[in-house]
Backbone bond lengths (Angstrom), bond angles and torsions (degrees), N, CA, C in turn:
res aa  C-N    CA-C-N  psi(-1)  N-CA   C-N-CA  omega(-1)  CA-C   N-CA-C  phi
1 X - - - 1.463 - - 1.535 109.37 -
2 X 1.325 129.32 143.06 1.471 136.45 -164.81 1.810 88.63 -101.43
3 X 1.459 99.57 125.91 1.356 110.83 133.74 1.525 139.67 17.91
4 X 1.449 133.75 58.56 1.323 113.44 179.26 1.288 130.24 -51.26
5 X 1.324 135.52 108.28 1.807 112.75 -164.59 1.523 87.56 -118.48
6 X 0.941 134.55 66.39 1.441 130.36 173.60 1.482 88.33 -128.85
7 X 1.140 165.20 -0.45 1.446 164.31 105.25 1.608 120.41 -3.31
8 X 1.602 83.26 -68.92 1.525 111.35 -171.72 1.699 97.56 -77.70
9 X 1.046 133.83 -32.84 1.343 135.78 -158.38 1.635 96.41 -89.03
10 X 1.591 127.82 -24.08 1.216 131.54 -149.84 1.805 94.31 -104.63
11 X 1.217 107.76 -19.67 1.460 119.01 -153.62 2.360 84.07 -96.99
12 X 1.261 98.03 -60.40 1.937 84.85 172.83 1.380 118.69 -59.60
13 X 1.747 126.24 -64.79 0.938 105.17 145.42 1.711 144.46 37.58
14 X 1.185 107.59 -73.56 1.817 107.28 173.91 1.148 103.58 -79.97
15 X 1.366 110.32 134.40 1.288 114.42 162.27 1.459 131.33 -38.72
16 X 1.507 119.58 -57.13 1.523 125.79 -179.38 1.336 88.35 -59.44
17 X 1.434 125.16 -88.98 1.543 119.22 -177.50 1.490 124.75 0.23
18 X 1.502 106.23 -58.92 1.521 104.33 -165.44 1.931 102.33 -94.74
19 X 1.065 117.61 -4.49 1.534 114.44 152.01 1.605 141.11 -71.89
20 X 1.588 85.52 -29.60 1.509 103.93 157.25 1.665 115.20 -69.34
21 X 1.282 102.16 -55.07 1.484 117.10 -165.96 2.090 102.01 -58.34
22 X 1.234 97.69 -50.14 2.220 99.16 160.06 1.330 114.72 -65.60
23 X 1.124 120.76 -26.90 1.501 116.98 -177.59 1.950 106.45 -64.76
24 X 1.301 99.36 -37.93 1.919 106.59 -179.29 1.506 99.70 -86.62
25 X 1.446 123.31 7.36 1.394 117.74 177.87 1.853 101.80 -58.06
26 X 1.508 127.19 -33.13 1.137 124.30 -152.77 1.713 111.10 -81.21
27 X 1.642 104.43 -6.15 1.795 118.95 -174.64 1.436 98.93 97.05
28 X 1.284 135.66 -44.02 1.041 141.23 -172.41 1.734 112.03 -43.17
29 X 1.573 117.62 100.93 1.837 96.20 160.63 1.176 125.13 -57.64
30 X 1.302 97.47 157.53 2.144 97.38 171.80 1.255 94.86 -141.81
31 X 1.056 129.13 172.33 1.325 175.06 58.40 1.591 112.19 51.03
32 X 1.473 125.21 124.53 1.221 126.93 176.57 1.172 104.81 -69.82
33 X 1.430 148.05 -8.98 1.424 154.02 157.86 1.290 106.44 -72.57
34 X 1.264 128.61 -41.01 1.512 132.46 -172.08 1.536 107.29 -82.01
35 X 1.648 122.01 -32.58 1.166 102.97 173.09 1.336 117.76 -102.65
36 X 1.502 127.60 7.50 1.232 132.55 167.97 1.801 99.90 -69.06
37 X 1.786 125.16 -32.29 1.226 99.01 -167.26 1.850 96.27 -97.21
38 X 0.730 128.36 0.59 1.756 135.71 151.16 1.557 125.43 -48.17
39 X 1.438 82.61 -47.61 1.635 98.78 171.83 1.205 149.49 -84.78
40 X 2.177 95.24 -5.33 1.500 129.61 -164.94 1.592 110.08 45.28
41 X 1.275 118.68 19.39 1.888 100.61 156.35 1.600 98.83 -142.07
42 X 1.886 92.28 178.58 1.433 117.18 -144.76 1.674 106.21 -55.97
43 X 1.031 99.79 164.05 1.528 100.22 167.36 1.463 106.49 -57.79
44 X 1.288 122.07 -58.85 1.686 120.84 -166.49 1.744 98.59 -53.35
45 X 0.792 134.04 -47.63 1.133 149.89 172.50 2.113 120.22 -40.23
46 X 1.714 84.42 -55.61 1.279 78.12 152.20 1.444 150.95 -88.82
47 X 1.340 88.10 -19.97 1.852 99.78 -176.27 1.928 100.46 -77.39
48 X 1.252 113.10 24.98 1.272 108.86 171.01 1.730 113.42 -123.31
49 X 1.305 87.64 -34.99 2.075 101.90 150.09 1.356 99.75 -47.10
50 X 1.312 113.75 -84.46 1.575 123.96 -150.26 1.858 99.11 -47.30
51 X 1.473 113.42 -62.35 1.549 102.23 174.65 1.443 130.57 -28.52
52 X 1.970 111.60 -65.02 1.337 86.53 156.99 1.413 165.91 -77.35
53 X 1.866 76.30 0.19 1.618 78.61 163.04 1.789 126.51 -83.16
54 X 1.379 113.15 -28.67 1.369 101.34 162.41 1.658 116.68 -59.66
55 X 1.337 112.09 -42.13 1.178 106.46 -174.60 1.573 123.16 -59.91
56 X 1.626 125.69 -29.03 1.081 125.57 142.94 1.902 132.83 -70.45
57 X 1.068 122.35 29.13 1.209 139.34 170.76 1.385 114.79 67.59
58 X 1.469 131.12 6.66 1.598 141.12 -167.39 1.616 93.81 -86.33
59 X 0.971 131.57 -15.91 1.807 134.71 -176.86 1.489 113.35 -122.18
60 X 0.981 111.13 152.40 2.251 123.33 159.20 1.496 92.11 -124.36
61 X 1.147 94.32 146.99 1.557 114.02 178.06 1.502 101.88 -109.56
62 X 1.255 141.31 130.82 1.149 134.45 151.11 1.875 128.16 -116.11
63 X 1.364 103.29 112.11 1.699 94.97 173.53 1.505 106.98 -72.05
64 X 1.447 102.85 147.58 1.381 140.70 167.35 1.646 124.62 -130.10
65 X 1.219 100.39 96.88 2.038 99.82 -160.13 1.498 111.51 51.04
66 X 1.131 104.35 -119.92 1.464 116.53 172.44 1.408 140.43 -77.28
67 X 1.446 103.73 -4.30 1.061 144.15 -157.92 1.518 119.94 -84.72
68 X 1.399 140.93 143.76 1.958 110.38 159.55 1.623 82.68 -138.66
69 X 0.692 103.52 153.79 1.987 130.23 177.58 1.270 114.25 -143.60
70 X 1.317 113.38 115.73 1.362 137.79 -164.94 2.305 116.70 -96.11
71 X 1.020 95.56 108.86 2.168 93.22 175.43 1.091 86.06 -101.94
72 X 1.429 79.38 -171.18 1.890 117.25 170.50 1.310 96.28 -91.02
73 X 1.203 111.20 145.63 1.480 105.22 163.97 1.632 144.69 -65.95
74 X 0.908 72.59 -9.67 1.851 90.16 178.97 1.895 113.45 -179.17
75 X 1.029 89.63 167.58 1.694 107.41 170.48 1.327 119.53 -51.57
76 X 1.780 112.40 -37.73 1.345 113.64 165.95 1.122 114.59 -49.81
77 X 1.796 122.40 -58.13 1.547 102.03 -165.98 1.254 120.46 -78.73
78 X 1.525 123.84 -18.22 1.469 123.63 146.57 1.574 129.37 -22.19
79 X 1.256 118.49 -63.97 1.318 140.34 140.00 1.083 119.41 -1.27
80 X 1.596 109.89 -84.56 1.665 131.86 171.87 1.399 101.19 -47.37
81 X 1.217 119.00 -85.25 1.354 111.00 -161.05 1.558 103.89 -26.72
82 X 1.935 113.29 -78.13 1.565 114.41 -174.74 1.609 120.23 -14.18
83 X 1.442 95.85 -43.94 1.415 105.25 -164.52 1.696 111.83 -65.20
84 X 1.359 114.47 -36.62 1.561 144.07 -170.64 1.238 86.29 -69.56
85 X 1.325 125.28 -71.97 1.727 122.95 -170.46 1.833 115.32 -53.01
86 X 1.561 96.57 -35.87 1.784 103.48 171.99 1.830 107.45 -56.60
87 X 1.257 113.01 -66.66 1.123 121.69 172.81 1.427 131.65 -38.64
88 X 1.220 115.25 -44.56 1.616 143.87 161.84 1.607 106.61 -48.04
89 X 1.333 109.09 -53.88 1.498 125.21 -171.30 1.356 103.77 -70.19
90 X 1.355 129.29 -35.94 0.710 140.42 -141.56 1.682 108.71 -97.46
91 X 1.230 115.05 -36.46 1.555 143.88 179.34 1.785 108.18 -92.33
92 X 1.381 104.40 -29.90 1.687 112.19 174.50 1.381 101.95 -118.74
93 X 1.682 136.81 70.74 1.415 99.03 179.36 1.028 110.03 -96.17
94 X 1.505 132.95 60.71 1.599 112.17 134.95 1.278 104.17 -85.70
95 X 1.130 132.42 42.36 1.779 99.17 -177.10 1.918 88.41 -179.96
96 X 1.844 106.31 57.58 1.555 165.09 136.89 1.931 112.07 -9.79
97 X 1.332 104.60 -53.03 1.348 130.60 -163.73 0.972 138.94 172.13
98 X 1.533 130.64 159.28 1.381 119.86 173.60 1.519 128.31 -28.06
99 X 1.047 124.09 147.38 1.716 134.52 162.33 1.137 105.33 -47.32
100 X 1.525 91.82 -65.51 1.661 114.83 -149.92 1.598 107.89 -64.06
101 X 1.531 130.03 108.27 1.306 139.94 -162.76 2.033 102.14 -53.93
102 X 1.319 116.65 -35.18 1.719 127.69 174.76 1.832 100.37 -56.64
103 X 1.372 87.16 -54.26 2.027 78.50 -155.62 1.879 78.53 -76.94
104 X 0.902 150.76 -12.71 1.288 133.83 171.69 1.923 124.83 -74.92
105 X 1.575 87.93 -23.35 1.747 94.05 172.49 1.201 101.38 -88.51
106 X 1.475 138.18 -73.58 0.882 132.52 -167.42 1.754 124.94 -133.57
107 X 1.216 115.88 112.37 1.562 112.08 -157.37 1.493 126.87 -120.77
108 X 1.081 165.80 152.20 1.753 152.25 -170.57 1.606 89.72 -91.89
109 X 1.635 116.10 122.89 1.552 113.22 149.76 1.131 124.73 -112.29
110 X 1.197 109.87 68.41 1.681 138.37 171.67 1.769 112.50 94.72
111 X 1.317 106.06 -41.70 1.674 110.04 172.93 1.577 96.67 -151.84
112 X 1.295 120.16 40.57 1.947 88.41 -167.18 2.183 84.13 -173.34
113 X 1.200 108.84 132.10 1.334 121.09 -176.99 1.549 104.94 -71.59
114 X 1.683 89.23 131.82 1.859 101.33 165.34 1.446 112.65 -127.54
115 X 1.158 113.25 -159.42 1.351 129.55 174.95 1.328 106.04 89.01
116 X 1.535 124.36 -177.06 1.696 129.09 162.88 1.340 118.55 -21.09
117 X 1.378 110.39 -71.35 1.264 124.33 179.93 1.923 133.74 -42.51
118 X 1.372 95.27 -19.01 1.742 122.83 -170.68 1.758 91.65 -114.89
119 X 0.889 126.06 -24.67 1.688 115.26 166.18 1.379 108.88 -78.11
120 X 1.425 109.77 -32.63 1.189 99.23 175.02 1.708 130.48 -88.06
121 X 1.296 100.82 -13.26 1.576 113.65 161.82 1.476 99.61 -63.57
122 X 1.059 126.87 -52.27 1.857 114.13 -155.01 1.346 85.72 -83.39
123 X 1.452 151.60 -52.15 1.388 146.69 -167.96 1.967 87.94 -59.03
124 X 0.601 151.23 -58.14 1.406 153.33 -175.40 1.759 108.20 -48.08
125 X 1.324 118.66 -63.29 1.431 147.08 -177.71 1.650 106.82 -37.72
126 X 2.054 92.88 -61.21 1.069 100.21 172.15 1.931 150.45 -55.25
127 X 1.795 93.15 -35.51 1.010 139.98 -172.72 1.861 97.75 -66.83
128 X 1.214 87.37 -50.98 1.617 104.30 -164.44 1.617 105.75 -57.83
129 X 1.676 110.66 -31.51 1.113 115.80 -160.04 1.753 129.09 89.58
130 X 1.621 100.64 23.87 1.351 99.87 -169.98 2.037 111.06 -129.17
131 X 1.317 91.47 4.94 1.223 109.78 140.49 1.420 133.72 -162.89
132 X 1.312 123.96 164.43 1.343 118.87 -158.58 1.690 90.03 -110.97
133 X 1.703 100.83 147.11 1.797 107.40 -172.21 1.565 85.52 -85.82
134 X 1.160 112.86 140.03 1.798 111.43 160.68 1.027 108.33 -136.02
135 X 1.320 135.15 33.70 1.723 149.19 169.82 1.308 92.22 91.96
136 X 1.570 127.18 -100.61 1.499 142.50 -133.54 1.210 80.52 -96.41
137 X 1.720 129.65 -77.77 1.902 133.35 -153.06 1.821 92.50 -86.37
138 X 0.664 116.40 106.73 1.865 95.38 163.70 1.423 84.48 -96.23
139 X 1.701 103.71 175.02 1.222 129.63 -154.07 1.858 96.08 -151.06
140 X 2.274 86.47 148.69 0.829 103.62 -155.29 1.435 98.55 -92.70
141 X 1.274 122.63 128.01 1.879 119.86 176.54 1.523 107.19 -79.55
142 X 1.319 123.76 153.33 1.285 132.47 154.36 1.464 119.49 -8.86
143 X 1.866 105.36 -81.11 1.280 113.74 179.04 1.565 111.86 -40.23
144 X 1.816 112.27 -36.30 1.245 115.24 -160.92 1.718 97.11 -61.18
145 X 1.201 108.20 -40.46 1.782 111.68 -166.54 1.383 104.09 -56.74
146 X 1.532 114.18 -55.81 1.229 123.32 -160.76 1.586 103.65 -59.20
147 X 1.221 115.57 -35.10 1.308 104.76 -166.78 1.969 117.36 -90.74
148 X 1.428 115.34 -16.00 1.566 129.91 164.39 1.362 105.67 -79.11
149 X 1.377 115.14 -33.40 1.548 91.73 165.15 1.287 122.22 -94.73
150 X 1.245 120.98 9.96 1.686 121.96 160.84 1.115 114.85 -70.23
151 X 1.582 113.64 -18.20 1.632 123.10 168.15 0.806 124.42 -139.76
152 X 1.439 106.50 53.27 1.632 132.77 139.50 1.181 111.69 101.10
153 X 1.527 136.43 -2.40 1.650 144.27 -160.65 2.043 92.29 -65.30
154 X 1.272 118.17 149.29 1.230 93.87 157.79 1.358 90.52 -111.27
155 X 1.048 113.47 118.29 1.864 121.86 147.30 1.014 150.04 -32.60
156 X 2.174 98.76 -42.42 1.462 91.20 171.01 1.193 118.63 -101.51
157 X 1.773 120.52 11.67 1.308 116.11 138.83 1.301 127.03 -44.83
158 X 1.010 107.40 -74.99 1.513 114.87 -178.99 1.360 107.43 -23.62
159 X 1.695 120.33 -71.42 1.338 127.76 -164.52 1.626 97.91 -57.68
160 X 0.866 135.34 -14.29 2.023 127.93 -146.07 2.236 81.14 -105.51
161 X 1.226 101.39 -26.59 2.175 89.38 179.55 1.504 91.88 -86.76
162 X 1.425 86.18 163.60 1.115 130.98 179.31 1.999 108.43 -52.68
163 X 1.388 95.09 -51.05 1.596 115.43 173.80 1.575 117.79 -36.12
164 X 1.406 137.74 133.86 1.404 95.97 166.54 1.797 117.99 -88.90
165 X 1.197 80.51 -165.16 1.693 87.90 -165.03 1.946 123.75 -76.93
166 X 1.375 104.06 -21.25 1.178 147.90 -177.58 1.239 109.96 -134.36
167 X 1.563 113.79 142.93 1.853 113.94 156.16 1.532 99.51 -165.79
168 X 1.317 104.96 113.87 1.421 114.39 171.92 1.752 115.09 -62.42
169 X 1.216 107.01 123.39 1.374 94.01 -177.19 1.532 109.05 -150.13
170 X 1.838 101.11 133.52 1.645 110.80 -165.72 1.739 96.49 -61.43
171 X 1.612 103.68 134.89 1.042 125.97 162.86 1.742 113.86 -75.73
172 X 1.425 114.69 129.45 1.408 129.63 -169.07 0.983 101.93 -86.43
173 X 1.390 149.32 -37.46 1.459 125.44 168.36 1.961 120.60 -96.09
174 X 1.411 109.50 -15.34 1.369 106.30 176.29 1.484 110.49 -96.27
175 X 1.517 110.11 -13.44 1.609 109.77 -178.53 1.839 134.89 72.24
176 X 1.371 96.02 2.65 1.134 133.29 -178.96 1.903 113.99 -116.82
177 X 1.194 108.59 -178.00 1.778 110.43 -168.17 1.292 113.64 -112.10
178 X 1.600 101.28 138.39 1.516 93.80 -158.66 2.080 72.61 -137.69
179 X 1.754 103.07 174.99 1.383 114.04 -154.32 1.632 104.95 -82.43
180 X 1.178 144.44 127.83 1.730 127.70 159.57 1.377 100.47 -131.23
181 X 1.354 114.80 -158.89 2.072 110.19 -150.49 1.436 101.92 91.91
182 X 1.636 76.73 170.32 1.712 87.49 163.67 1.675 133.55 -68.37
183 X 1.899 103.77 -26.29 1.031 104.09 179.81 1.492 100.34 -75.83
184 X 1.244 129.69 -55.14 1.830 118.03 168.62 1.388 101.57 -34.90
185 X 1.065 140.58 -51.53 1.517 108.56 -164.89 1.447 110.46 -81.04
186 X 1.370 127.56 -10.79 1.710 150.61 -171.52 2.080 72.58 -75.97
187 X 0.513 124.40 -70.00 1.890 126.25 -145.62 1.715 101.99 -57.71
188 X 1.619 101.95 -51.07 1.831 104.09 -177.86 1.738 108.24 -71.96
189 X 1.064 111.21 -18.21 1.371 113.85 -177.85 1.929 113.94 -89.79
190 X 1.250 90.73 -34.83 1.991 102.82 157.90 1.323 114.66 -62.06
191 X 1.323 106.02 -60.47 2.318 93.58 -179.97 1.353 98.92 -67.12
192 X 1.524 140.18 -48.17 1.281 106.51 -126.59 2.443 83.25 -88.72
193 X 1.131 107.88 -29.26 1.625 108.11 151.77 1.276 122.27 -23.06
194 X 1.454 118.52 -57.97 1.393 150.46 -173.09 1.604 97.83 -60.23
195 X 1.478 122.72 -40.42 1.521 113.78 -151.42 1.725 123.54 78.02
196 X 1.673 101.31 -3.20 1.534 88.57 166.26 1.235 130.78 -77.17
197 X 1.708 114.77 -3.41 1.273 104.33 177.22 1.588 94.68 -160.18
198 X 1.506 129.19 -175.44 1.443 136.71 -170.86 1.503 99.55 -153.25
199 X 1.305 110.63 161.25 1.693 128.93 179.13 1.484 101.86 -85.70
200 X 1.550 137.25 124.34 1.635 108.49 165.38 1.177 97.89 -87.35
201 X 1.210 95.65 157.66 1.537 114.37 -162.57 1.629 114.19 -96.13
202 X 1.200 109.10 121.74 1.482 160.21 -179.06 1.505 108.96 75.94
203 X 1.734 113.73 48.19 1.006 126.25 172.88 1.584 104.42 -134.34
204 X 1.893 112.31 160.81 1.239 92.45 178.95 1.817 109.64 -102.65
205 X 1.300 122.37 51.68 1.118 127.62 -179.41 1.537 129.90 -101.29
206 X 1.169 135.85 116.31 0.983 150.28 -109.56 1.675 108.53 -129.12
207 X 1.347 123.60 83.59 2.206 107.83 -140.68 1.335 75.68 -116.10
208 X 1.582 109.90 145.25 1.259 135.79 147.10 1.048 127.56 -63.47
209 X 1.270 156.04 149.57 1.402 139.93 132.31 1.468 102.10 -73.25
210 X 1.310 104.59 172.00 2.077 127.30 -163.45 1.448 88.74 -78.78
211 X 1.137 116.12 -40.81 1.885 109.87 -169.12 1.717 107.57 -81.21
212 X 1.650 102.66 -21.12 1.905 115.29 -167.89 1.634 81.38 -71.31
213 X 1.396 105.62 -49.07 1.792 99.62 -144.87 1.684 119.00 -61.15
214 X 1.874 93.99 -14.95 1.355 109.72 -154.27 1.601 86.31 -102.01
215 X 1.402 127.45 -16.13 1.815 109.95 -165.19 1.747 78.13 -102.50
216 X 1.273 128.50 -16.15 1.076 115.26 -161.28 2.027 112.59 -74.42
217 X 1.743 91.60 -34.60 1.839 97.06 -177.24 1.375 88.46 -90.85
218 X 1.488 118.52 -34.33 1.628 93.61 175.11 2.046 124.82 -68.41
219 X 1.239 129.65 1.39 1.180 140.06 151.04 1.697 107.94 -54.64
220 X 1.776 92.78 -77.41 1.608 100.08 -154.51 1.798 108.26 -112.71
221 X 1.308 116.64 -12.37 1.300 98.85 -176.63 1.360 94.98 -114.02
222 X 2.108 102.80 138.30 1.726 102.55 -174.88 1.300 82.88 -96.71
């Protein structure tokens, strides 16, 4: 039997819904207060969004004391959404990508770097010979191993989840392919470790410092 996705399709769909649902694009939980003002309506209002969306599986709820903080549930719906905004862009293109010139260089897409800067990592990656483009999965080459685990990736983690290891994936504001997988999420979690760059906070923008930006293409982009 196929899939009903008229659930899942009915649940993004709403507007407030799917403003909330981009607002957790950055990994960051929030707050049914935090995404009610994301979403421009009331709290009561939202905490009845947020239910069905956990209740259709697009959210995790987590308590914290008194607290509940709401994700995506996974990388998949991260994914989806991107894909919704590609499509969107794609059918409206005046309206391509962010405004804002930051979330357009460099931005968090849920666990894994986008913007300019991440097209130009995988155009680099590729180039280098350390991974191969294969549309949707690219794949990791030899050289590619040898050289992420020279800085520390474990690999055969990666390969042993479920996740793949690689995933080429169209970038929403450059329109072009930028890195996701585990090794994409292995890469944003290496600089910002590194100190070449930081998250601003409760945004999904992604800043270099002048010395990050420069050890950062001097690492991975030749």
């Amino acid at each position: 039997m196929e899939p009903d996705i008229t659930q899942t399709a009915a649940l993004v769909a709403d507007s407030a819904r799917s403003k909330m649902l981009i607002a957790l694009l950055g990994g960051k939980a929030l707050t049914a207060t935090e995404l009610a003002l994301e979403a421009h309506i009331s709290a009561q209002t939202a905490s009845s969004h947020l239910s069905k969306l956990v209740e259709g599986g697009l959210l995790v709820v987590r308590k914290q004391g008194r607290h509940r903080y709401f994700q995506l549930a996974g990388y998949e719906i991260a994914e989806l959404l991107e894909q919704l905004m590609n499509v969107t862009a794609s059918i409206n293109p005046i309206h391509t990508g962010p405004s804002d010139k930051s979330l357009r260089h460099s931005r968090v897409c849920y666990d894994h770097l986008a913007g300019e800067v991440a097209v130009q990592l995988y155009d680099s990656l590729v180039a280098q010979g350390l991974i191969e483009d294969a549309l949707i999965e690219a794949k990791l080459t030899e050289k590619g191993k040898a050289f992420f685990i020279s800085l520390g990736a474990d690999i055969e983690a990666f390969e042993r989840q479920k996740r793949p290891v690689c995933k080429a994936c169209l970038d929403w504001s450059e329109r072009r392919t930028h890195l996701a997988g585990s090794l994409g999420k292995w890469i944003l979690e290496y600089l910002l470790s590194q100190g070449w760059a930081q998250q601003i906070p409760d945004s999904r923008v992604i800043e270099f410092t002048p010395k990050g930006i420069t050890r950062f293409r001097q690492t991975f982009i030749a």
